[in-house]
C-alpha positions as CSV (number, residue, x, y, z in Angstrom):
1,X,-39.8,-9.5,-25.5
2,X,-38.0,-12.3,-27.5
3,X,-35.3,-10.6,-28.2
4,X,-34.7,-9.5,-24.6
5,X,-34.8,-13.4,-23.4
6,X,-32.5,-14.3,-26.1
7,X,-29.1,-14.8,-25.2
8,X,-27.1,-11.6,-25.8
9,X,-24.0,-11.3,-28.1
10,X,-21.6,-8.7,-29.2
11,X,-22.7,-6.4,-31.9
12,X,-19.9,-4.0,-32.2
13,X,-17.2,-4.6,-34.2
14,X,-13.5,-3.8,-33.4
15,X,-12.2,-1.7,-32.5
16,X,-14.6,-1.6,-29.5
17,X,-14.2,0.7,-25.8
18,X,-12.8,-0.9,-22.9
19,X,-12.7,1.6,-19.9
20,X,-9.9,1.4,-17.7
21,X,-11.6,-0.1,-15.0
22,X,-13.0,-2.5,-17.4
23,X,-9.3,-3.0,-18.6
24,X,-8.3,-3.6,-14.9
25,X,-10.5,-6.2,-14.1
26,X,-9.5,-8.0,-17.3
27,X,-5.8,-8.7,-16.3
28,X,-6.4,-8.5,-12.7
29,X,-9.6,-9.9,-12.1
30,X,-8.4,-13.7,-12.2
31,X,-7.6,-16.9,-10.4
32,X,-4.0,-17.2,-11.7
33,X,-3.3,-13.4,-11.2
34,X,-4.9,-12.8,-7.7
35,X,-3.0,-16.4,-6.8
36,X,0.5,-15.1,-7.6
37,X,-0.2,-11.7,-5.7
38,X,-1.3,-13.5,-2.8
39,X,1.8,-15.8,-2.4
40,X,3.8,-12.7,-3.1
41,X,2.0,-11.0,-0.4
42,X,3.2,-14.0,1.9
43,X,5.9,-14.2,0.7
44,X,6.9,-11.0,1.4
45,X,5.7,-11.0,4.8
46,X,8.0,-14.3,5.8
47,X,10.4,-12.3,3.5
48,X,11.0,-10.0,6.6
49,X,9.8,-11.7,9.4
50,X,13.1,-14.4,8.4
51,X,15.3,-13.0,5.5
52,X,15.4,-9.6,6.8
53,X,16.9,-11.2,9.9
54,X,19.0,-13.7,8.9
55,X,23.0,-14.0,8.0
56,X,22.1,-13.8,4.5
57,X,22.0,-10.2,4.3
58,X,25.5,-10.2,5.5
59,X,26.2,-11.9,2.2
60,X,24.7,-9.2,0.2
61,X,25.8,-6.3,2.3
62,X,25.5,-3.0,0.4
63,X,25.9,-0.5,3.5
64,X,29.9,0.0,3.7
65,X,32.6,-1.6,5.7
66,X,32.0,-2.4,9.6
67,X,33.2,0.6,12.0
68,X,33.5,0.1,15.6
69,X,32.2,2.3,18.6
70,X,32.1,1.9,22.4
71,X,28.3,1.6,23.0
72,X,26.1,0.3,26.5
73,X,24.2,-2.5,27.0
74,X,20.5,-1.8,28.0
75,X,18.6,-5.3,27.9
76,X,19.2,-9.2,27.9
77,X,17.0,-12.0,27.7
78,X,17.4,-15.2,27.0
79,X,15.5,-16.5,24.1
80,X,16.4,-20.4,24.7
81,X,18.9,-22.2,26.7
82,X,22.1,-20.4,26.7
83,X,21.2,-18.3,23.6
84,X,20.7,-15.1,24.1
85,X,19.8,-11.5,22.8
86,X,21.4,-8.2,23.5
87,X,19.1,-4.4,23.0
88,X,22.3,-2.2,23.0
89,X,23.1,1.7,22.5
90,X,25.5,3.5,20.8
91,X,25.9,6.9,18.9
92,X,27.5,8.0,15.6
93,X,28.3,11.4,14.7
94,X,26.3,12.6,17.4
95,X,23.0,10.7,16.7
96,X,21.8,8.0,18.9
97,X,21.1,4.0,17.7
98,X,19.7,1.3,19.4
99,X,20.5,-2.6,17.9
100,X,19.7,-6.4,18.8
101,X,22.5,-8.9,19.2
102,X,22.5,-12.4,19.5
103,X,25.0,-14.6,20.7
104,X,25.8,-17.8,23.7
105,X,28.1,-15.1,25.5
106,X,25.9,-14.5,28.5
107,X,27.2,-10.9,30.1
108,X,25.9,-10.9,33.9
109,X,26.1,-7.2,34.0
110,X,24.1,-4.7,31.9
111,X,27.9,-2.5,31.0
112,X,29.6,-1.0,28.4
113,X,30.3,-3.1,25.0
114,X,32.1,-2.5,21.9
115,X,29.6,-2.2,18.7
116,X,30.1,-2.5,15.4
117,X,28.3,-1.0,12.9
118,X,27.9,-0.6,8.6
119,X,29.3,2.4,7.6
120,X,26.7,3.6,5.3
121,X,23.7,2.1,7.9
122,X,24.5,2.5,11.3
123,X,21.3,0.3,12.1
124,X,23.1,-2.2,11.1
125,X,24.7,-3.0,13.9
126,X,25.6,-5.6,16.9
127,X,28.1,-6.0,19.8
128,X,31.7,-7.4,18.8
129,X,31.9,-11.1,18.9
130,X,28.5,-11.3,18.6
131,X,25.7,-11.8,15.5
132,X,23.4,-9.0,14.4
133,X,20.7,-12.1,13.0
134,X,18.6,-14.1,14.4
135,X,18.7,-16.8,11.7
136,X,20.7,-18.7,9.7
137,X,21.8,-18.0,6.1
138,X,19.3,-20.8,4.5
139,X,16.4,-18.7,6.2
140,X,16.8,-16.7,2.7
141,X,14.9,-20.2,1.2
142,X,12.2,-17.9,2.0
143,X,13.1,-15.6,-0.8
144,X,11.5,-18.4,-3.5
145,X,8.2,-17.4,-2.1
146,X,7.9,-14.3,-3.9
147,X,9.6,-15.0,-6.9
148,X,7.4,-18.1,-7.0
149,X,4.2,-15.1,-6.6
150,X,6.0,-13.0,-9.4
151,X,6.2,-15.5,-12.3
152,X,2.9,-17.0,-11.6
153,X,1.5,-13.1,-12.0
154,X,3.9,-12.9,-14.9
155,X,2.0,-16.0,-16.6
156,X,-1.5,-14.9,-15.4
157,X,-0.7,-11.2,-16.9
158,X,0.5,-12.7,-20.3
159,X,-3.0,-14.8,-20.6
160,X,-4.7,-11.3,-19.6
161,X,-3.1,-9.0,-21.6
162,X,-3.6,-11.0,-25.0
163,X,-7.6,-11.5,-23.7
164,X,-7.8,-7.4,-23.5
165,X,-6.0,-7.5,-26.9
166,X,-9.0,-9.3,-28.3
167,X,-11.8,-7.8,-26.3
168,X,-10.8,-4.5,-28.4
169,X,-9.4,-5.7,-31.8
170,X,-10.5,-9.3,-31.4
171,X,-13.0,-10.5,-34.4
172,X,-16.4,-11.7,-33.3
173,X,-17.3,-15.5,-34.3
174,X,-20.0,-17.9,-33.0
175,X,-18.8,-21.1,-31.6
176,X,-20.8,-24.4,-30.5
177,X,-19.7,-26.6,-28.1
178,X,-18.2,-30.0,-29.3
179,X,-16.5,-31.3,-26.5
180,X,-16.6,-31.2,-22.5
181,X,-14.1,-32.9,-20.5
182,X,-13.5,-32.7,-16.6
183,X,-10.2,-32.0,-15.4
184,X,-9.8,-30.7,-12.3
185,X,-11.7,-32.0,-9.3
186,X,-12.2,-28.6,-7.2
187,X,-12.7,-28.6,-3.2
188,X,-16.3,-28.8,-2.1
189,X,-16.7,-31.8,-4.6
190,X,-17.0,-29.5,-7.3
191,X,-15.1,-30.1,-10.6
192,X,-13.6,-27.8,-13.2
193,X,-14.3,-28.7,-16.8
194,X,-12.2,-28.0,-20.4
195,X,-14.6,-27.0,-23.3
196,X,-14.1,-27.4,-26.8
197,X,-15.7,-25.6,-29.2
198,X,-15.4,-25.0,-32.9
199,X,-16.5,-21.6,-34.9
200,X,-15.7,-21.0,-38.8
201,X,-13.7,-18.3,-40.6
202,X,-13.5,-18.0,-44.3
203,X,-14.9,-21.9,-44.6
204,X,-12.0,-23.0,-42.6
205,X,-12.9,-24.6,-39.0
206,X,-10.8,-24.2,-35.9
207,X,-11.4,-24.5,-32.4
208,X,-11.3,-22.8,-29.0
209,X,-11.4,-24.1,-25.8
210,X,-11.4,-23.0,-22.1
211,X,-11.4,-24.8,-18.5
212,X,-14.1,-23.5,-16.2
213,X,-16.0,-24.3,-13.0
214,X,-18.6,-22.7,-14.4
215,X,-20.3,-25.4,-16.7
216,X,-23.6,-23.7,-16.4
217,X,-22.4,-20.9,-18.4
218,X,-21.5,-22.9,-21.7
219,X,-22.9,-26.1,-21.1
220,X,-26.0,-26.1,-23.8
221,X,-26.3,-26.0,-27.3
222,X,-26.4,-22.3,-28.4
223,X,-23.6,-20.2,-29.9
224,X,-21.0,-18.9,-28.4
225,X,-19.1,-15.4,-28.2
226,X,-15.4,-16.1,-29.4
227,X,-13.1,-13.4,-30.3
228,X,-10.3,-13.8,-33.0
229,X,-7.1,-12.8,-34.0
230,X,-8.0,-11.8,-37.6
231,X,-4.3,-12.7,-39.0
232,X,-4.2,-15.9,-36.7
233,X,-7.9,-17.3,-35.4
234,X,-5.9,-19.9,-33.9
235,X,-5.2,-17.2,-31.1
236,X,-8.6,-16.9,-29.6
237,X,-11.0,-16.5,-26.1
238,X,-14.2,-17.7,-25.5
239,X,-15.6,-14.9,-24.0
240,X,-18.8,-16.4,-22.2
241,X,-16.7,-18.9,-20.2
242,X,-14.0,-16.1,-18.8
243,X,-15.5,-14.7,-15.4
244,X,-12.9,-12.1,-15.3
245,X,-14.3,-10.6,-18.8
246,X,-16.7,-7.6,-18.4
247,X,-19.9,-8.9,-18.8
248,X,-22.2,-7.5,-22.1
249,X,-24.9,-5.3,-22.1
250,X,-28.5,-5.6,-23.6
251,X,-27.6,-3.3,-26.3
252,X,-24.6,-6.1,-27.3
253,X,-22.4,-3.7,-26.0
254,X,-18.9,-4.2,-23.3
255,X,-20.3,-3.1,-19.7
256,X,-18.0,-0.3,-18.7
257,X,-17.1,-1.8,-15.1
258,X,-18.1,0.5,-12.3
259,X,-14.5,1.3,-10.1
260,X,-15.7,-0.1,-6.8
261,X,-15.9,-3.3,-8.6
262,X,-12.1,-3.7,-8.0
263,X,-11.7,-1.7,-5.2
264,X,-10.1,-4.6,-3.1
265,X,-7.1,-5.1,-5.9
266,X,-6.1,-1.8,-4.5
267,X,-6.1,-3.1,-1.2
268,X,-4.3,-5.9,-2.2
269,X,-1.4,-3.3,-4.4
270,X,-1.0,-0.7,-1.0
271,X,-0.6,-3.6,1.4
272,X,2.1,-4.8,-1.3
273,X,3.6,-1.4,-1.7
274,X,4.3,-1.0,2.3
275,X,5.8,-4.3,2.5
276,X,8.5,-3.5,-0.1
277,X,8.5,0.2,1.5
278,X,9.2,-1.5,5.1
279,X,11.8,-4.2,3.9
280,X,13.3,-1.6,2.3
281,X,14.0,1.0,5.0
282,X,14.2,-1.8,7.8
283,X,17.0,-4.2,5.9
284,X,18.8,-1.6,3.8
């Protein structure tokens, strides 16, 4: 019964079985990581709500030379004073379009117009004289936002992917804590807090540290789990203080993480992968 209420460490040496889904909530399963998705999910969105439809994509026009064709106006409506937007029709080679313009040109009958259109992307079109965007070149600013999303997944990913490195070849060490700092005051009124610990190798001391909100989790006296890079300890995790780490079993062993347990990173991928599917077919 003793041993049972003791606290639990890893007992199986490298190198040691990390399930996929285990693997998967390792890199993705984390504040930084699910932080740069989300701005890229944003980011994407205001990507085509304003990008899509701005001059910019004039600038960066990879749909052939414009080509003119008589086409019909079939709607007007004036989005603000004496700025207006144009629904018009056209065909080309025997296949019917329908495109937005915008302009100050207000046409008091709904008649014939002359469109233009890209060669290679007859939706990309508008009425002669006229602009196919609603917004101004600088609404590609906008662009930052997932770029922004991208490197902070980048950074997240790096972190991740050297922690799943030493979850299956990492060496195991015990570690006790020698420091505790607060660093970052969290919203709520709760704080984050840097930990310090030190664990031995061949006689020789070093340290590892983490920041967590989770001070419960490390904040006593007993060892610690800490994994190792055997040719370089100074590369190292504390494995008790990362909540994205699979947690370890009674038997000392890595919990094989059950799939439903990340079910809503999927989400999070497919909402991705039809944004980039829509800009792509919408804007190119």
């Amino acid at each position: 019964m003793e041993i049972l209420d003791s606290k639990i460490h890893l007992r199986k040496g490298p190198p040691r079985k990390v399930s996929f889904w285990a693997a998967v909530k390792v890199l993705f399963d984390d504040y930084t990581v699910q932080i740069g998705i989300g701005i890229l999910a944003v980011g994407m969105i205001f990507t085509q709500l304003s990008v899509g439809q701005s001059q910019f994509m004039e600038l960066i026009n990879l749909s052939g030379e414009w080509q003119e064709t008589p086409g019909g106006l079939v709607e007007k409506k004036m989005l603000k004073d004496d700025f207006w937007k144009y629904t018009f029709e056209f065909v080309v080679d025997g296949e019917a379009y329908k495109g937005t313009s915008y302009g100050l040109l207000k046409r008091d009958e709904l008649n014939e117009c002359l469109v233009e259109y890209r060669q290679f992307n007859p939706r990309r079109s508008r009425i002669v004289g006229s602009s196919a965007e609603l917004y101004p070149p600088f609404a590609a600013s906008f662009l930052l936002l997932p770029f922004i999303g991208l490197i902070i997944i980048s950074i997240g990913l790096k972190k991740n992917f050297s922690a799943l490195y030493l979850l299956k070849y990492g060496i195991l060490s015990q570690g006790k804590t020698i420091n505790i700092k607060p660093v970052i005051s969290l919203e709520g009124g709760g704080r984050a807090y840097n930990f310090v610990f030190e664990f031995k190798v061949k006689d020789k001391t070093y340290e590892a540290s983490c920041i967590t909100k989770e001070k419960e989790r490390v904040e006593d006296d007993e060892l610690y789990n800490i994994l190792y890079n055997k040719r370089n300890p100074t590369r190292n995790i504390v494995y008790d203080a990362l909540g994205h780490i699979p947690e370890i079993g009674q038997l000392g062993k890595i919990k094989q993480e059950n799939p439903s347990s990340v079910f809503y990173l999927g989400i999070i991928f497919i909402s991705l992968m039809i944004n980039i599917y829509l800009y792509w077919s919408w804007y190119w």
